[in-house]
C-alpha positions in Angstrom: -10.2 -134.9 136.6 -11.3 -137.9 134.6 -9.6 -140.9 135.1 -6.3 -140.8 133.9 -7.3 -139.0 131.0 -8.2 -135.4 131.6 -7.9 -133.4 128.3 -6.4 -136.1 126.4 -7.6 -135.9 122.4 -8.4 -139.3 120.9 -5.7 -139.9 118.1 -8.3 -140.2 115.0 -7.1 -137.1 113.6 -9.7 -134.3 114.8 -7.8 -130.9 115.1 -6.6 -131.4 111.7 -10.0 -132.0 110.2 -11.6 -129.3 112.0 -12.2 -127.2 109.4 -13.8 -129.7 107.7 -16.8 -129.8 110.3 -20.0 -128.8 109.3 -22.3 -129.3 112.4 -21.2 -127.4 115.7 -19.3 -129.6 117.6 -17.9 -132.9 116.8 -17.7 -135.8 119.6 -15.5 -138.8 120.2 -17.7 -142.0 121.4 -14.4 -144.9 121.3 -12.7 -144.6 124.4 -13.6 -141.5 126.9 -16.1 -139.6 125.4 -14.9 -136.2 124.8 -16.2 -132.9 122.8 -14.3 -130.5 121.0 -16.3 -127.2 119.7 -16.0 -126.0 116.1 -12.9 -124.1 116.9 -11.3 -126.8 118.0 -11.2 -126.8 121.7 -12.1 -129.2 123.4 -15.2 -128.7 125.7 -14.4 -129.6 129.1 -17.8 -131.4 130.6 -16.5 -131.7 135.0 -19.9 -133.2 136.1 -19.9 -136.6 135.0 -23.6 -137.1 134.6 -23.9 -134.1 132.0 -20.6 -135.7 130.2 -22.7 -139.5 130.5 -26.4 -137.2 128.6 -24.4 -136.1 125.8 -22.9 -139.6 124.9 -25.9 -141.3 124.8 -27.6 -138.7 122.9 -24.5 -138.8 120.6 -24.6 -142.4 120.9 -28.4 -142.6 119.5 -28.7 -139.8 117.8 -32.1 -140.4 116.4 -33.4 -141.6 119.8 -35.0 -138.8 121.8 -34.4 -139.8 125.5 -37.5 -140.1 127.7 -36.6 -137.4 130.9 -37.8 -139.3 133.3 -35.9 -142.5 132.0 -33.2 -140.6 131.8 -33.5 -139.6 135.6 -33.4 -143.2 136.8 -30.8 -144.3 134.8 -28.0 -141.3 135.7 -29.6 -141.2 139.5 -30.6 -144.6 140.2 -31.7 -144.6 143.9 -33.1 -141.3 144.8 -37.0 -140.4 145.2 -38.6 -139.5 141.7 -39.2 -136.0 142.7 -35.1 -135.7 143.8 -34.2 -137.5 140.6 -36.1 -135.0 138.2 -34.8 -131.7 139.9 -31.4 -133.4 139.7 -31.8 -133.8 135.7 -33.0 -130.2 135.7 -30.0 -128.4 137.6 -27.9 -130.9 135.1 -29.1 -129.6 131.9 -29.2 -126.5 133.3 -25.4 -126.2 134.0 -25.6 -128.0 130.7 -27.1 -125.6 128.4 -24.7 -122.6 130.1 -21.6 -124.6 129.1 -22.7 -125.5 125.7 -24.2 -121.7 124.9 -20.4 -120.4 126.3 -18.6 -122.7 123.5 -21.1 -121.5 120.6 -22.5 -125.0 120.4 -26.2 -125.3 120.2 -26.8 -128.8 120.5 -29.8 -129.6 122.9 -33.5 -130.1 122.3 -35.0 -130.5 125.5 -38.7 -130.3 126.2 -41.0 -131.5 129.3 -41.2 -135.1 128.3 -38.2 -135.8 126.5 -34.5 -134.7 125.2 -32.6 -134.8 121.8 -29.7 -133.7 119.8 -30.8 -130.8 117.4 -30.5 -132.6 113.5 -27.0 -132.1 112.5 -25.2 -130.1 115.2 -23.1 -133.1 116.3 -21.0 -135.5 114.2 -18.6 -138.3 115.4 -16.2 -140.6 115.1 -18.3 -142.9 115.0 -20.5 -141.5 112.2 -17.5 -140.1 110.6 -16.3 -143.9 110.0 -19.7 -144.8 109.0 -19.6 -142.4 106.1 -16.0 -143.3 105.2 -17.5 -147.1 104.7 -20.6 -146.4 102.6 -19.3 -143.5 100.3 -16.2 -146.3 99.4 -13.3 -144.6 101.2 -11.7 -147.4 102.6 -8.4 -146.2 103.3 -9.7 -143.2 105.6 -11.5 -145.7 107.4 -8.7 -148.1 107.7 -6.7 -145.7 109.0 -9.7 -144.5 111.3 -10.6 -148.5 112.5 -6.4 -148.6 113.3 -6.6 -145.6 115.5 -10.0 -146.8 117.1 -8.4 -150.1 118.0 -10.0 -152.2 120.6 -11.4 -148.9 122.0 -15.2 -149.6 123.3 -17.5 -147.0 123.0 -18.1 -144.7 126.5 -15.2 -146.0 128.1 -15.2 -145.6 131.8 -19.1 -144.6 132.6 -20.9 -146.5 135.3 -24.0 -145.6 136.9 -25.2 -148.4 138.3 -26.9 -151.7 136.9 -29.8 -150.0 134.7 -27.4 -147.5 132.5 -25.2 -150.2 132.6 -27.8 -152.2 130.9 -28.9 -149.6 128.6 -25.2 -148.7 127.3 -24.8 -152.6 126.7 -28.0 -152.5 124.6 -26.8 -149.4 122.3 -23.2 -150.6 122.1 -23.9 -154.0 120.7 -26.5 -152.2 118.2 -23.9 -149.6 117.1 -20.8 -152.6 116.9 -23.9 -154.4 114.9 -24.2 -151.2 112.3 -20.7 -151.2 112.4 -20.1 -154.4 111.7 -22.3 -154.8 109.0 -21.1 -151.5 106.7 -17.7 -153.0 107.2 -18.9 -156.2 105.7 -20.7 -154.3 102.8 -17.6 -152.7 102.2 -15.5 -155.5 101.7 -17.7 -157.2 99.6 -17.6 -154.3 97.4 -13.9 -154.2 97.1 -13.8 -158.3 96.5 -16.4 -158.0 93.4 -13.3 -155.3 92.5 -11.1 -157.5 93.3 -9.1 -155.7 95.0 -7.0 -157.8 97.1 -4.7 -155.0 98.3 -8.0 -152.5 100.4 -9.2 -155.6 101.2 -6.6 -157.1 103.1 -5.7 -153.7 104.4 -9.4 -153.2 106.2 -9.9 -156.6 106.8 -6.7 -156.7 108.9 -7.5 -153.9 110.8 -11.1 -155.2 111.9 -10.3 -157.9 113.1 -8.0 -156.6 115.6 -11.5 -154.3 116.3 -14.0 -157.1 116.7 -12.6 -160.8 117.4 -15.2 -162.5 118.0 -17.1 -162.7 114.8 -16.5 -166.8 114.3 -12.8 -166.8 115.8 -13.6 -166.6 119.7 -16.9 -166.6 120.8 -18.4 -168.7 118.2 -14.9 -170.5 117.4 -16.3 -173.8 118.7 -19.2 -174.4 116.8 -19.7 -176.7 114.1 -16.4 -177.3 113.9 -14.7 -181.1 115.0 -12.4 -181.1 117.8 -9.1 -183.1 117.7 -5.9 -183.9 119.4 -3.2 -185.2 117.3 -0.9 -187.4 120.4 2.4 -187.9 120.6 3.8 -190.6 118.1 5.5 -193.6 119.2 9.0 -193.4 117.9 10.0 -197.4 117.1 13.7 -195.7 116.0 17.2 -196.3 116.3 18.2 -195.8 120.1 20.2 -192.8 119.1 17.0 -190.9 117.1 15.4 -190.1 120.5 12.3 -189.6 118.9 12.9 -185.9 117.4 11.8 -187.5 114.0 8.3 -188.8 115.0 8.0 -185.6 116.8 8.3 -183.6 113.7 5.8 -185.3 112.0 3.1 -184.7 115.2 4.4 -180.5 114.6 4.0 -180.7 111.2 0.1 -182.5 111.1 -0.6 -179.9 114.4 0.1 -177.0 111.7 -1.4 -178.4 109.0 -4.7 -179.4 111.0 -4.5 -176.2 112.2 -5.6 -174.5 109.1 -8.5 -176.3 107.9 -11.9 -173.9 109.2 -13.8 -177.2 110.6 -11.2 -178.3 112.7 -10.2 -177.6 116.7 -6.9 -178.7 117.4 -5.8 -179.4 120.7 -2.5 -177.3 121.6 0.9 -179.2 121.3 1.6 -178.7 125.5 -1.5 -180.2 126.2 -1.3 -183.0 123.4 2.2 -183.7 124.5 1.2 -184.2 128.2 0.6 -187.6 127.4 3.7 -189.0 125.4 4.3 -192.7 127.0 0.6 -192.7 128.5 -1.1 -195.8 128.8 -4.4 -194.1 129.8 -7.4 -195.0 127.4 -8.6 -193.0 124.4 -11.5 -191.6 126.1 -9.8 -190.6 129.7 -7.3 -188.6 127.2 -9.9 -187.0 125.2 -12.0 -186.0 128.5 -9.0 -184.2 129.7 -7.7 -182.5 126.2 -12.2 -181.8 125.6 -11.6 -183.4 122.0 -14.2 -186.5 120.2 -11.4 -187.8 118.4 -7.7 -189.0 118.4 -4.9 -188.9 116.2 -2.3 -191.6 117.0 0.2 -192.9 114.7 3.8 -194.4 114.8 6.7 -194.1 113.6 9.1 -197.1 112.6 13.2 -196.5 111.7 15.4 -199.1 110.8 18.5 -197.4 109.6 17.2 -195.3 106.5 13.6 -197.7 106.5 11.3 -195.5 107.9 7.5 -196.7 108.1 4.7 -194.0 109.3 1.7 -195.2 110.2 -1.3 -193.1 111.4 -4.8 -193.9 113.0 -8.4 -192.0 113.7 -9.2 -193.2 117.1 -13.3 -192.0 117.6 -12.8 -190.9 121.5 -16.4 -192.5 122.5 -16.3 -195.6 121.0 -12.1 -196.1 121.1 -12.6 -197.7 117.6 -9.9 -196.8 114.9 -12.6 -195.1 111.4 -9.5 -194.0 109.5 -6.0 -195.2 108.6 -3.1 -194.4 106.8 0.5 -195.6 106.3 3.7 -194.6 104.8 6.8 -196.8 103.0 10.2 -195.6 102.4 13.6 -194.5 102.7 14.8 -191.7 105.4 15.4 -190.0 102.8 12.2 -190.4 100.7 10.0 -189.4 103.6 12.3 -186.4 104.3 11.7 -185.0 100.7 8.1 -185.9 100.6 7.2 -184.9 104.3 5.2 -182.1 103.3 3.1 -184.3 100.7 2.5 -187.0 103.4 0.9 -184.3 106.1 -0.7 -183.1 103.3 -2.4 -186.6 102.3 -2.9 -187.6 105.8 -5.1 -183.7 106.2 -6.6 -184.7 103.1 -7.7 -188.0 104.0 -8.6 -187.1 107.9 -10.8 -184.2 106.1 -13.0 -186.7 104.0 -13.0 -189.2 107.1 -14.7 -186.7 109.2 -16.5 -185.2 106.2 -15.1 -181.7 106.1 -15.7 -179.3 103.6 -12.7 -179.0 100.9 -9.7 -176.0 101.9 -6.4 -175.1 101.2 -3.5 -175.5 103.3 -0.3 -174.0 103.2 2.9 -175.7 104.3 5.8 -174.3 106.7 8.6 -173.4 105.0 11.4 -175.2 106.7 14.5 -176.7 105.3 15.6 -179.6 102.6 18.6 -180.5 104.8 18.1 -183.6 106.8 21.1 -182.8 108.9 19.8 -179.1 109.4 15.9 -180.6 110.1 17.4 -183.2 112.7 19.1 -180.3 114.5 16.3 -178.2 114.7 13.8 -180.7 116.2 16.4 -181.4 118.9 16.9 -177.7 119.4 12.8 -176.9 119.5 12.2 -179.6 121.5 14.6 -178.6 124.3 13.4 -174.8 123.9 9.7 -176.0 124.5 10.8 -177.8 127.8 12.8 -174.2 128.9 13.1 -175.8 132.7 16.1 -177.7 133.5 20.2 -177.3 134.2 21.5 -176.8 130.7 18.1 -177.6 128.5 17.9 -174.2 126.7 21.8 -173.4 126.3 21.8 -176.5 124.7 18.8 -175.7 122.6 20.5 -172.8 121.8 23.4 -174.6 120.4 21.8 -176.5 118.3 19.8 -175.0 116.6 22.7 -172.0 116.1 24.8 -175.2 114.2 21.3 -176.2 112.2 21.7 -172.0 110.9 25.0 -172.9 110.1 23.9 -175.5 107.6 21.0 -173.5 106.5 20.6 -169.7 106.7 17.9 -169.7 104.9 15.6 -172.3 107.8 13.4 -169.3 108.8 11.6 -171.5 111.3 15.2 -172.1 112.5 15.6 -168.4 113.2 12.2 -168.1 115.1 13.1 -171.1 117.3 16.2 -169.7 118.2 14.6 -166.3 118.9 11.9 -168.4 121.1 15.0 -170.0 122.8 16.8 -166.9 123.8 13.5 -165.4 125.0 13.3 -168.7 127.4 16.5 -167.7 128.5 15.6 -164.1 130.1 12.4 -165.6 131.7 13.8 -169.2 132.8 17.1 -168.9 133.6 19.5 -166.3 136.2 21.0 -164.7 133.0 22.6 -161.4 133.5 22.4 -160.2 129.7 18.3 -160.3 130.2 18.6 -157.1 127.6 21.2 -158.0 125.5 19.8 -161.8 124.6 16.3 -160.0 123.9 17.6 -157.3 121.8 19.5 -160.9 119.8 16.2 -162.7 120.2 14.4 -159.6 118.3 17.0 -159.7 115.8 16.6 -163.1 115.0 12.6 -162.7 114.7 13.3 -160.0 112.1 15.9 -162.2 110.5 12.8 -165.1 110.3 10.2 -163.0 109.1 12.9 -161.6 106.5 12.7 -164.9 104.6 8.5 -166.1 105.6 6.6 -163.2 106.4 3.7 -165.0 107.6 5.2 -166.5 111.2 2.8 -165.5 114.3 5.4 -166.9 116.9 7.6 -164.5 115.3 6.0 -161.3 115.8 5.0 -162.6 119.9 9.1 -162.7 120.1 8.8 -158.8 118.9 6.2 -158.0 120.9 8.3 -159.4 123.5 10.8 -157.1 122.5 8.5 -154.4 122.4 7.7 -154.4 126.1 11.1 -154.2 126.9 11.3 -151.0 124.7 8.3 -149.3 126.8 7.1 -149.6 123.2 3.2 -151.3 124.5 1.3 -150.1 121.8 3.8 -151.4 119.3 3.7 -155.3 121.3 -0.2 -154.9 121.0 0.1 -154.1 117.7 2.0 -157.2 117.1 0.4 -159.6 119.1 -3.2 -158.8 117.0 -1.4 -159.5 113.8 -0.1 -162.7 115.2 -3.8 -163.7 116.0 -4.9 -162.2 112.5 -2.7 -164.7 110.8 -3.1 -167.8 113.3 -6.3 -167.0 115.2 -6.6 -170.8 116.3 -3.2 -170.7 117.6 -3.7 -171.1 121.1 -0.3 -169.8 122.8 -1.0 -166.5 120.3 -4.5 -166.3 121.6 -3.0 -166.7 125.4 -0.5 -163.9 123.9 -2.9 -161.3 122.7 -5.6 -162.0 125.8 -2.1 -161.7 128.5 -1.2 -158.9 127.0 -4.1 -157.1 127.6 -4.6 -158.3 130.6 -1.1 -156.8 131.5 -2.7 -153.4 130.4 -6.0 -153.4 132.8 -8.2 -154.9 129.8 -9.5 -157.6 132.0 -12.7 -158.0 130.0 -11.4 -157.8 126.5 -8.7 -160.4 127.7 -10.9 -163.2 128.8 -12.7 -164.2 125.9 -8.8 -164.9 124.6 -7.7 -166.7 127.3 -10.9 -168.5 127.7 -10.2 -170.3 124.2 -6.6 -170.5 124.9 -7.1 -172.7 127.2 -10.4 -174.3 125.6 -7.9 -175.6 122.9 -4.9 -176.2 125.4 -6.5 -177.6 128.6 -3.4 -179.1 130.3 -1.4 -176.0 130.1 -1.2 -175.0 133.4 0.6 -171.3 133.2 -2.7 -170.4 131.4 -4.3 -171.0 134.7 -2.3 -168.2 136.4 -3.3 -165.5 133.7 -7.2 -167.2 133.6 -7.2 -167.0 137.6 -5.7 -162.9 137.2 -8.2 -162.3 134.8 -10.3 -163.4 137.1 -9.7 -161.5 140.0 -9.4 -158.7 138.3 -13.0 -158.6 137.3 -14.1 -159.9 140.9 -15.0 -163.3 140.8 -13.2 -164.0 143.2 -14.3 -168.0 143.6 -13.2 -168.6 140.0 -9.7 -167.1 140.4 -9.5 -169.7 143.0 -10.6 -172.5 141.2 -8.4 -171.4 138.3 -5.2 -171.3 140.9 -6.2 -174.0 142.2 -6.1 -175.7 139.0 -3.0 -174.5 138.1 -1.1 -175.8 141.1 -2.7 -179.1 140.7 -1.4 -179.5 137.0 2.3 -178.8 139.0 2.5 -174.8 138.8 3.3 -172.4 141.7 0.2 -171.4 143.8 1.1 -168.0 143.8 -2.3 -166.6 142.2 -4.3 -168.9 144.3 -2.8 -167.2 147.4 -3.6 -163.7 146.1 -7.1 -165.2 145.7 -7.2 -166.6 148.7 -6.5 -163.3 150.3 -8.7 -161.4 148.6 -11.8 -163.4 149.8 -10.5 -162.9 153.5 -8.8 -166.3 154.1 -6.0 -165.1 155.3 -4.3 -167.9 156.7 -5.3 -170.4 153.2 -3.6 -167.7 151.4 -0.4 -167.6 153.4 -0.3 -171.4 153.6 -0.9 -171.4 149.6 1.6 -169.0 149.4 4.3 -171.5 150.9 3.7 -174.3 149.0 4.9 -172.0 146.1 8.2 -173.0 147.8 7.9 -176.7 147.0 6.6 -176.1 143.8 8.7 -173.1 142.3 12.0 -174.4 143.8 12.4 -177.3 141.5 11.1 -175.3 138.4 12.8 -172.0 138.9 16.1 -170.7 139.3 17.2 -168.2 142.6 17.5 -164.0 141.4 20.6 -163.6 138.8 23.9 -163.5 140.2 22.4 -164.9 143.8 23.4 -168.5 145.0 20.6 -170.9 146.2 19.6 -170.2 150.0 20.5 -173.7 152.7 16.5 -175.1 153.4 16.9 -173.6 156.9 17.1 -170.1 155.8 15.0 -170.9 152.4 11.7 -171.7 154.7 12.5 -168.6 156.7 12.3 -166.5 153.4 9.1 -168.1 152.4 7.4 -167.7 155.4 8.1 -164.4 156.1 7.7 -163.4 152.4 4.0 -165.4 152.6 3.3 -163.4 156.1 4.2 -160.1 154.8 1.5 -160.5 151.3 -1.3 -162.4 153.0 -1.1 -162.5 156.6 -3.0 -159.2 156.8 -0.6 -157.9 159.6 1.0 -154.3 159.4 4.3 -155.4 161.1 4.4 -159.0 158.9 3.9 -156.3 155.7 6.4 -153.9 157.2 9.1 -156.8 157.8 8.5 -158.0 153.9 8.8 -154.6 152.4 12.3 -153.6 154.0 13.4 -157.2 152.3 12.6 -155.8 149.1 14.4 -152.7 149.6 17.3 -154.9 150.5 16.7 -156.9 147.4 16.5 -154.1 144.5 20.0 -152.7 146.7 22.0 -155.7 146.2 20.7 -158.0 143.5 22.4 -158.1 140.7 19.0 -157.3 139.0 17.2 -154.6 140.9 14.1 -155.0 138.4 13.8 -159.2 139.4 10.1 -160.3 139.2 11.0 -161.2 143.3 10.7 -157.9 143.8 8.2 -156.2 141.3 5.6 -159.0 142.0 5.5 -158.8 145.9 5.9 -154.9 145.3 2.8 -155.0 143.7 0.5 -157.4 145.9 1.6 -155.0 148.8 1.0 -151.6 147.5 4.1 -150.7 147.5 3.6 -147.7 144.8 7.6 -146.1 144.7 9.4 -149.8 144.8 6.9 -150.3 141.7 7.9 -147.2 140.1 11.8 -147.3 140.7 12.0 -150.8 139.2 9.2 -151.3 136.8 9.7 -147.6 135.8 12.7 -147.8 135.1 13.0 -151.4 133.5 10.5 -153.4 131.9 12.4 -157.1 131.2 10.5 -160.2 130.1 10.6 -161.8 133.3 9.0 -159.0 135.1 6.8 -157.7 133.0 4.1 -160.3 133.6 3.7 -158.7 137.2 1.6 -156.1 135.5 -1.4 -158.4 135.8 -2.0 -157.9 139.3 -1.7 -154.5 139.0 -5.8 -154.3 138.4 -6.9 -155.7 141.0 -9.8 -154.1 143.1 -8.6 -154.8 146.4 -6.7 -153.2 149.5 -3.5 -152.5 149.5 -2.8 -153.4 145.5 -5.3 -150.1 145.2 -3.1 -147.6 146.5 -0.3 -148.2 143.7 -3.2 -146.8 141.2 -4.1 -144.2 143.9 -0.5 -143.1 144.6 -0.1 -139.2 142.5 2.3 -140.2 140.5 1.0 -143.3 139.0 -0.4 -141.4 135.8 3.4 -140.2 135.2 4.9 -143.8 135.7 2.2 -145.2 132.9 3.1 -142.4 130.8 6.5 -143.1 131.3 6.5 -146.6 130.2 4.1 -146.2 127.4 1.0 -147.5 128.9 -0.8 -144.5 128.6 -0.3 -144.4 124.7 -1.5 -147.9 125.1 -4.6 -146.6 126.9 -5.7 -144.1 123.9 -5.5 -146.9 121.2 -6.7 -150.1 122.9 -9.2 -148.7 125.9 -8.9 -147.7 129.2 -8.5 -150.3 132.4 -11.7 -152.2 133.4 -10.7 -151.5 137.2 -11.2 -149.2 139.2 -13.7 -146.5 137.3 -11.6 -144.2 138.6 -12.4 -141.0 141.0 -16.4 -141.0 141.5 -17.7 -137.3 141.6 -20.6 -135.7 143.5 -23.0 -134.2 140.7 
């Protein structure tokens, strides 16, 4: 049985364009490679090593394969005489299932073995011809189904076919990528705007990294606009001069030669008196934006400064004069002239930028900063009820504030994963309905859509919170809590090595953010590097985050006693940050240290009767909290192996505070292995909409699932 996909059809269409075939078989190369004859049934290859000969003939095509190349690559390790009678008895068994399907395919002689001209076409072909013959809404529709699907999913053979399917898959994303440009050349010289946008939206959920990840850093300047200094009436608080920082972060944002540093990073140093170039070392920028803003009943003065990191010398200034009033009508025209005039300082190429459609109520505008402010803080007795209220009065002034709606969204979000609410469902269904309400009146939010996606998970609906989360990126790809998004996200599904690159630049552009660290260190250990999933937990816990991915690192390396004493410092760390299970009240210190120590002992000790001890707590727990899907139970349920207590609350619940347990699910280690081991684990990801997830976006990194003799 292949690895949780055994007789699954890809979803680009194939039985009903069967008829349609003209060769004898047609083959499916994104994802699991599969083979359906021309009668449409699909031809069921069990011996993995004949399944991995087709693919790379179907792969290359026009590359006969040398036989005894192809007998070290498929049995790397055994005597040359073994290895050739292996390939023999292969394409034997081969040839017998092929000639019982009708489907002549294979050209084998002594030296070397091909695909018969024309016998075989694929999805992969199939898209190529949609692309040069101009029918770019067959291939948009083909590219959607693909997704992030790589081609030969799942085949692994050691270091030498690894090597070679590397090789052929970056020439065939190459071809790929290049008919795809051709194409949409062709339909901008037609100008039309409508195909273009279509297919251009589409591949860029398929390939990333052309300029927007891997190659997102060069050339361009890299800048951190700080925190202004708010010179205000006492009772302004500084909401004002914040405003202007989140309105120049935006508008920065958009221009192509320009890094920004992320607003949690930037924001880390409000108030600091550290020197230009300590700040710019930690946020990895070469230059500052610092400015101030002075209020003086409806005065208001802004004053802004380019501070070159190396030097610390100010090379560009600008200043505004007016009323409260003035600057409030022409906000948009002042972060437009200081882009403008930041641009030419650092001599960057002329663009267009496109301002955030908020509100032309003062009162409204005033609310909302306090409101967003608040919601971006989350932790804290009151903060985001409070956020909540406000910026429900600023909606009250003006409907019509769509950013308004998406903050509140973001707020009641915050309030399933930051507080002990009971209504965890109800304020995310609200939460969706005020995303909807935002992107009802400015189509173009990202943060938006990540509140749907949200929603989505909830919903078992993963495909749909993937879906989302890629057009977030599409339309702010140098957003870096989006890019955190997209890369978590697929992280959450086993897509360990698609997710990096995304997190990677995340938290290039955001290097203070310390809950990046916990998905970075995840990532990590899910692709075994094990030494940088410490360092990233380590990281995050000393930027003031809970240790608990550095103690599942830990653990995984062998130090069990650094992981269990890791694990416990989560106690002094997520106790001030993080509120006890909903409907539970906070445990005296006494009997709080014995629940940390026995919790720490029962994930990382190593002992059976410490791991027994834990997991009757947690049976406990999911019986009498008033949330029997809390992340204090689907996490640890996890880390243990504890397959049904995964299945009977996960299964049954996905929330937005537990759903981020998923990210440990991946990792190659004892006992987290036996969940994926455990018979009904394909049913539970079915059940929840992971599988679905699986056909569009590619199968989990880890493990390669159920090795096979022949």
């Amino acid at each position: 049985m292949r690895w949780l996909g055994d007789g699954l059809l890809d979803s680009l269409g194939r039985q009903d364009n069967l008829a349609e075939i003209s060769g004898y078989a047609q083959a499916a190369l994104f994802g699991s490679f599969q083979l359906v004859a021309q009668d449409g049934a699909e031809i069921l290859i069990s011996n993995r090593r004949a399944r991995a000969l087709l693919a790379m003939l179907c792969l290359a095509p026009d590359e006969p394969i040398d036989r005894d190349h192809l007998s070290k690559l498929l049995w790397p390790g055994r005597f040359e005489a073994q290895a050739r009678a292996s390939l023999r008895q292969c394409l034997s068994d081969l040839g017998k299932l092929l000639a019982s399907a009708d489907c002549d395919l294979l050209d084998v002689s002594r030296s070397r073995i091909s695909l018969k001209t024309g016998t075989v076409k694929t999805d992969l072909s199939d898209l190529h011809v949609c692309l040069t013959e101009g029918d770019n809404l067959q291939a948009t529709e083909r590219l959607t189904s693909i997704g992030t699907k790589p081609l030969l999913d799942q085949m692994n053979f050691g270091e030498a076919f690894d090597d070679w399917l590397i090789g052929h898959r970056h020439q065939a994303e190459q071809r790929l990528q290049s008919a795809v440009t051709t194409a949409l050349s062709a339909l901008e010289k037609r100008d039309n705007l409508a195909e273009h946008a279509r297919l251009l939206n589409v591949w860029s959920v398929r390939s990333p990294t052309g300029k927007t990840i891997s190659d997102r850093k060069q050339g361009k300047a890299r800048i951190a606009v700080l925190p202004f200094k708010s010179m205000s009436d006492p009772d302004d608080h500084g909401f004002f001069a914040d405003g202007v920082v989140d309105e120049l972060i935006t508008s920065l944002g958009q221009v192509p030669q320009l890094l920004v540093a992320g607003r949690t990073s930037s924001f880390q140093f409000k108030d600091s008196n550290k020197a230009p170039s300590e700040i710019a070392g930690a946020l990895n920028v070469s230059h500052l934006l610092e400015g101030s803003v002075h209020r003086q009943g409806e005065q208001v003065r802004v004053a802004v400064g380019l501070v070159d990191a190396e030097s610390g010398f100010e090379s560009w200034a600008f200043s505004y004069d007016g009323t409260l009033d003035d600057m409030f009508a022409a906000r948009a025209e002042v972060v437009q002239a200081v882009t403008n005039g930041l641009s030419d300082a650092l001599k960057l190429k002329e663009h267009d930028t496109k301002p955030r459609k908020l509100t032309s109520n003062r009162e409204a505008y005033g609310l909302y900063l306090q409101g967003r402010a608040l919601t971006i803080r989350a932790i804290g007795d009151g903060v985001l009820p409070t956020a909540i209220e406000l910026l429900e009065k600023a909606l009250e002034i003006d409907p019509e504030f769509a950013e308004c709606w998406t903050a509140l969204a973001e707020a009641e979000i915050n309030m399933t994963v930051y507080t002990p609410c009971l209504d965890r469902l109800e304020r995310c269904e609200k939460a969706a309905g005020y995303a909807k309400k935002a992107l009802s009146l400015s189509p173009q939010q990202a943060h938006a859509r990540i509140v749907l996606a949200f929603y989505a998970w909830t919903q078992n609906d993963i495909v749909g919170a993937l879906d989302l989360a890629f057009e977030a990126y599409r339309l702010e790809p140098n957003n870096p809590d989006v890019l955190n998004r997209v890369g978590s996200f697929l992280l959450y599904c086993g897509r360990s090595r698609d997710a990096l690159p995304y997190i990677e630049a995340s938290i290039d552009q955001d290097p203070v953010n310390g809950r990046s660290y916990a998905i970075l260190s995840g990532v990590y250990l899910n692709l075994g590097n094990v030494d940088a999933a410490i360092e990233a937990g380590q990281r995050m816990v000393d930027l003031g985050f809970p240790s608990l991915w550095l103690a599942a690192a830990l653990a995984v390396s062998g130090d069990n006693d650094a992981a269990v004493e890791a694990y416990q410092l989560t106690k002094k760390l997520m106790n001030t940050v993080i509120f006890p299970p909903a409907g539970s009240a906070p445990l005296d210190p006494d009997a709080m240290d014995a629940y940390w120590l026995m919790a720490a002992k029962g994930l990382w000790s190593g002992e059976d009767q410490d791991r027994k001890n834990y997991c009757m707590v947690l049976e406990m727990l999911h019986a009498t909290l008033h949330d029997p899907y809390d992340s204090t139970i689907t996490l640890p349920a996890i880390w243990m192996g504890h397959a049904q207590t995964v299945f009977k609350t996960l299964g049954k619940q996905i929330t937005t505070a537990n759903f981020f347990s998923f990210m440990s699910l991946w990792t190659d280690a004892e006992p987290i292995n036996q969940i994926r081991l455990d018979p009904d684990f394909v049913d539970f990801a079915e059940r929840i909409g992971m599988v679905a997830a699986w056909e569009k976006y590619g199968w989990p990194d880890l493990p390669a699932g159920p090795s096979h003799s022949n």
